[in-house]
Each structure stands twice: as structure tokens, then as C-alpha cells.
PAMI-246644 format. One record per residue (C-alpha): residue in three letters; x, y negated, z negated. Coordinates in steps of 0.2 Angstrom, whole numbers, plus 5000, padded with zeros to 4 digits. Each point is the difference from the previous one (the first is absolute). Example, Ala and Ser with C-alpha at 12.3 -4.5 7.8 and 13.67 -1.06 7.14 Angstrom:
BEGIN
ALA506250224961
SER500649835003
***
This chain:
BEGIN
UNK492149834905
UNK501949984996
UNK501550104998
UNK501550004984
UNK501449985004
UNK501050164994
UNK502150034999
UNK500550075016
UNK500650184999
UNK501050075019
UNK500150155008
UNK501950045004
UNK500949995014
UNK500050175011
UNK500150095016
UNK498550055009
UNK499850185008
UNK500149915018
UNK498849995014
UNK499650055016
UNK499649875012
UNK499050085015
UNK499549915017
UNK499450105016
UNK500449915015
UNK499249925014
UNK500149985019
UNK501049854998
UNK501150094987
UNK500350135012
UNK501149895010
UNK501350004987
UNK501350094991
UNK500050094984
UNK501149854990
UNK499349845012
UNK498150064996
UNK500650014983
UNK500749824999
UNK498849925008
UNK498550094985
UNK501449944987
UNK499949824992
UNK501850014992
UNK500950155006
UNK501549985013
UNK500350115013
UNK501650054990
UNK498850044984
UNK498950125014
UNK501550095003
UNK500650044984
UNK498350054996
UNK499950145015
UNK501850054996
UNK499650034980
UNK498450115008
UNK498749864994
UNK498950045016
UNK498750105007
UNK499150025016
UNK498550115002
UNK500750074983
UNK501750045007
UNK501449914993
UNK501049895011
UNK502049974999
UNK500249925017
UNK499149875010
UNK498650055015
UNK499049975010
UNK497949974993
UNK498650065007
UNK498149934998
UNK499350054984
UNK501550074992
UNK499949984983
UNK501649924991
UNK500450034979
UNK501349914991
UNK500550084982
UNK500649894990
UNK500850064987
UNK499549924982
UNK500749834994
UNK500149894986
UNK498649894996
UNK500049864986
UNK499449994984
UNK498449935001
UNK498549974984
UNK499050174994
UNK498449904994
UNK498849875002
UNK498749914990
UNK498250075003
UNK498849865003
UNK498250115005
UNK499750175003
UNK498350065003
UNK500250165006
UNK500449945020
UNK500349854998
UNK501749964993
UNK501149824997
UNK501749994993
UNK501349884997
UNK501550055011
UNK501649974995
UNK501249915011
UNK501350115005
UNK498750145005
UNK499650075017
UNK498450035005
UNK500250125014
UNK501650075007
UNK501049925011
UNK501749885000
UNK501050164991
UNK498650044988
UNK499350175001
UNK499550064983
UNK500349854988
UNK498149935007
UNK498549944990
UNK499150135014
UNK501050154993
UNK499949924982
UNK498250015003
UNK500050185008
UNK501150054982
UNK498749944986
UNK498350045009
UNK500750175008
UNK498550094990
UNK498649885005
UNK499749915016
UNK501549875004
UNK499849825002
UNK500749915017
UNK500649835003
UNK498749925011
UNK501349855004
UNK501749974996
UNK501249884992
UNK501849995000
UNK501150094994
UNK500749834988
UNK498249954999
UNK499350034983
UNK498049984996
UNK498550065004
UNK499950175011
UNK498150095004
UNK500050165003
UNK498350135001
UNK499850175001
UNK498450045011
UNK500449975020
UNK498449905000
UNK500549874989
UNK501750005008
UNK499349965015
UNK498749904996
UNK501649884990
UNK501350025013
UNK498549925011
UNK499949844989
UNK501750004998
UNK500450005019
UNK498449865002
UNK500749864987
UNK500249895020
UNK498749874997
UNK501249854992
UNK498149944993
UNK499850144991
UNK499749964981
UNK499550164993
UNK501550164999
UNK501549914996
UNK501850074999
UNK501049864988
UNK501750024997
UNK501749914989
UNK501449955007
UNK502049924997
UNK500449905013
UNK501349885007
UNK499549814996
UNK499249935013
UNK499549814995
UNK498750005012
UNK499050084989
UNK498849934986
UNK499150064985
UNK498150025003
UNK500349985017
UNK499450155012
UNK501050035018
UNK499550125011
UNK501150105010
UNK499250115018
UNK502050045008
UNK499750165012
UNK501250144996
UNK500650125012
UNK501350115003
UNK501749935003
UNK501650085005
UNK501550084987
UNK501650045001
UNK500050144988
UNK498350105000
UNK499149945016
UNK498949874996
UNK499149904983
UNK498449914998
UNK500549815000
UNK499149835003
UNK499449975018
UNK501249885005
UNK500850005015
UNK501249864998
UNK500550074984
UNK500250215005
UNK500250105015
UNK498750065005
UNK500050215006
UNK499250035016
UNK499550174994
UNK499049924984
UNK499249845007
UNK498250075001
UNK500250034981
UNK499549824994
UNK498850004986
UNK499149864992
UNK500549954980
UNK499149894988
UNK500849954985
UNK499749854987
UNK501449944990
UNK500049904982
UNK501349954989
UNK499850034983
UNK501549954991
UNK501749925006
UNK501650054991
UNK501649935000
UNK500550155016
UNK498350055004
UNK498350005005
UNK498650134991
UNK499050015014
UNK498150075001
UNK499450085017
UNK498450075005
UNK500150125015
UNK498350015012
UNK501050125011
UNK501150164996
UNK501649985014
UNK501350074994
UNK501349914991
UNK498749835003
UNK500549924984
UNK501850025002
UNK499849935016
UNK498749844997
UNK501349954987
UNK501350025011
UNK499049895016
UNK499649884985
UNK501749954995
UNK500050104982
UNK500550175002
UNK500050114986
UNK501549994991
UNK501350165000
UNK499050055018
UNK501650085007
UNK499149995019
UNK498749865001
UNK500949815000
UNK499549834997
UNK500549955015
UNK498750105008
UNK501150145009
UNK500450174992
UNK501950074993
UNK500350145013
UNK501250104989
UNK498550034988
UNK498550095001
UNK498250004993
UNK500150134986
UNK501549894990
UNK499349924986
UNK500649864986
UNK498649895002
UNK498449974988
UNK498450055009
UNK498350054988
UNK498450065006
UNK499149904986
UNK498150025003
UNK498450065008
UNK498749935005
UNK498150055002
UNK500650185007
UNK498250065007
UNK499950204991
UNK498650104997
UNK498849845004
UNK501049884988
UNK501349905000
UNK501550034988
UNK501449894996
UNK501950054995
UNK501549934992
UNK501650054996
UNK501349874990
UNK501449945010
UNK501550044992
UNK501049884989
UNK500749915014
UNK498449945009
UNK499349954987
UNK499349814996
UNK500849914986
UNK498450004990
UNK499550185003
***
């Protein structure tokens, strides 16, 4: 089952109506004030930010707003207001691969978020999704890709089948597996150590590792390479990937990848620990460390969920595909 390609239309850019960020405290909170409880939630607010915000009457406490710090008490409940901002233009439509009245694939265009988060509220496939089936039963994502990551998305409409996805999704560990296959195309940075035909296998751990601006990012498991946050070292998950180079260009590599685990930012990472990260990745570098003045949601690189394979639904197995775009293409396609 494939998709079209079709031209791309894009939903404006526009401010949101805000939000309200709600949090009820703790024991351990309740040893704080107002603004440090505050700080210590926030991934990129400073204390200065907290401040303005409870000056400009942006909080609440027990649904009373707050202009001056205090002192907290054990399940207090805290609200931040924020008022609406400006979020980019993003694309209004996708190409529909299979719908069969729950189950439903697309083709999501890079430049898309799936679900909100990194300044995105509204301009989501989720609330996309939510607009064009508001008068039948909505499909959600089961699994996510980024938002520069084009390709194959599955999402259903039945909790059952969601669940019964999300489980397979989350079990794709066994590196021997050779049925459900995620495979993906890539432009990456030459790395001579590859060879056409020539399969390598790439198993780097990724954890969590500190950042300077929003906390901490998913990186490779390498301790010589990245500092390593007390507070995240638990978080170490395993990551299979396997790695072949399709065509060499004069400035690049077109890369295919097949993913037998589902860690976030994996492929971005593997490349990275491999030598041939994925050229225009504003965070992830070649020389196997991360650019701390950028963060995960910045695009510029070529990334495409391409096919999948032997999905088990309904006691079959189905396979996808959605074209790669111009770019990721091989010479002779």
C-alpha cells in the first residue's frame, strides 16, 4: 500500500488561545517557595521569567491569583496562565495511505507535529485529526515521529487496537526479530567506512544526558563523550539499529535504517555514534557530542519513515510505504 505524493498546502502562522499549566504539589514541594517550586518544574524559565510572570498576574494557587512570592503548603495546587503565543506555520494535509474505519496510515509531512509540545499547541496532526473526524470517531497516533520526520504515521480509532499497537510498538527489543520492521531513509554526512551492500549494526544505549537550555536530551550512552546527570542515570535504554548505504554522492551518504527499537531520537543518535550524522541536525554531531545552544525540535535534516513491514492487524500482516521525497531518492528510482 503506498501513498502520492501531493503539493503541500500550510496552515498559517497564528496565536493560540494560551494554556493553563496546572501542577498540585507535594511533600517535597512544600518545602519551597512560590517562584523556587516554580523553577525547579520549569525546563527553560528563569527565575527572572517566574517573576514577571507573577507580577503580570499569570498565577494561581488554589484558584487564587498570586502577584507576590510565598510560602507552599503540601498539596497546594499551582496554575500558570500563559497567555497565547505565536506558533509557526506548519502543513494542513497529508497523504492517506489506509483507512479501514480504525485503522488509519498517512504519510506525514515533515514540518508537522504530532502532539503538542516545543511551542506547538494547536498547529498538531492530533488537533488536525480532532478537526476532520470531529463528527465520527477520531483517529490517535499510536507512536510518534518528529516533528522534521516525514513518512509513515499509524494511527486507530478503537482503544483496543491502540493498545494492542502501542504493545508491539513498545516490544520491537529482540535485535533477532525478523518479522515487524520500521525502515527508514536518510542524508547523511560521508562516512567512508561505509560500503554498498554491506550491513552494520549499531546496539549504543541512549539515555538521558544533561542541557544547558531545557534540562536534559536523549543522547548516546557515552560517558567519555557527554556528561552524565546524576538525576537521569537510571534512564539507560537499549537501541538496535542497522545501517546501509545505498548511494554515495559527491556531499553525502543516502542511508537506509531499519529500527528494532522505538527510543526516542534513536536514528539521529546511531548516526551520530556511527560517524554520519544527518546532515542539517542542528543538535546531534559527527563527532559524537551534542550542540548545547540547540535543541531537539530544530530541524533542517532529511529524515523519512519509508516502510512497514509485516504489521500483525486483525490476524494478518500488512505492509506500508510512503515515497521518500525527491531528495532521498536513489538515482534509478
Amino acid at each position: 500500500m503506498k501513498a502520492n505524493n501531493n503539493i503541500q498546502d500550510w496552515i498559517p502562522a497564528a496565536f493560540n488561545n494560551g494554556w493553563i499549566y496546572r501542577q498540585q504539589l507535594t511533600e517535597d514541594d512544600s518545602q519551597r517557595t512560590l517562584i523556587s517550586a516554580l523553577f525547579a518544574k520549569s525546563k527553560q524559565a528563569t527565575l527572572q521569567d517566574w517573576n514577571c510572570r507573577l507580577e503580570q498576574g499569570q498565577i494561581k494557587i488554589n484558584n487564587q491569583f498570586i502577584h507576590q512570592d510565598c510560602a507552599l503548603n503540601n498539596g497546594d495546587v499551582i496554575e500558570w496562565h500563559r497567555p497565547p503565543w505565536r506558533e509557526d506555520a506548519v502543513p494542513a494535509n497529508w497523504d492517506l495511505i489506509f483507512d479501514n474505519g480504525d485503522l488509519l496510515v498517512i504519510n506525514k509531512p515533515s514540518g508537522l507535529p504530532v502532539i503538542p509540545g516545543g511551542g506547538f499547541l494547536k498547529h498538531t496532526l492530533t488537533e488536525l485529526l480532532k478537526q476532520k473526524y470531529k463528527n465520527e470517531s477520531i483517529p490517535i497516533p499510536i507512536h510518534r515521529l518528529g516533528r522534521y520526520t516525514s513518512g509513515l504515521l499509524v494511527c486507530a480509532r478503537k482503544k483496543s487496537t491502540r493498545n494492542k499497537l502501542s504493545q508491539i510498538f513498545r516490544t520491537m527489543s529482540n535485535r533477532n526479530q525478523t518479522s515487524f520492521l520500521k525502515i527508514y531513509r536518510a542524508l547523511a554526512s560521508i562516512n567512508t567506512a561505509l560500503q554498498k551492500n554491506k550491513l552494520v549494526e549499531v546496539n549504543t544505549p541512549i539515555k538521558r544526558i544533561t542541557h544547558p537550555l531545557i534540562g536534559s536530551v536523549w543522547g548516546a550512552d557515552q560517558d567519555t563523550a557527554y556528561k552524565i546527570s546524576n538525576k537521569h542515570s537510571d534512564k539507560k535504554l537499549n537501541a538496535f539499529s542497522t545501517v546501509e548505504l545505498l548511494e554515495r554522492r559527491i556531499n553525502s551518504d543516502l542511508l537506509k535504517i531499519i529500527i528494532r527499537t522505538g527510543r526516542p531520537h534513536q536514528i539521529r543518535i546511531h548516526l551520530s555514534s556511527l560517524g554520519s550524522p544527518l546532515i542539517g541536525d542542528p543538535l546531534y554531531k559527527g563527532d559524537k557530542s551534542i550542540n548545547k545552544s540547540a535543541t531537539p525540535g530544530e530541524g533542517g535534516f532529511h529524515l523519512h519513515a519509508h516502510r512497514l513491514e509485516q504489521l500483525p492487524i486483525y490476524n494478518e500482516y500488512l505492509s506500508f510505504e510512503a515515497p521518500p521525497p525527491k531528495i532521498l531518492l536513489k538515482e534509478n528510482e
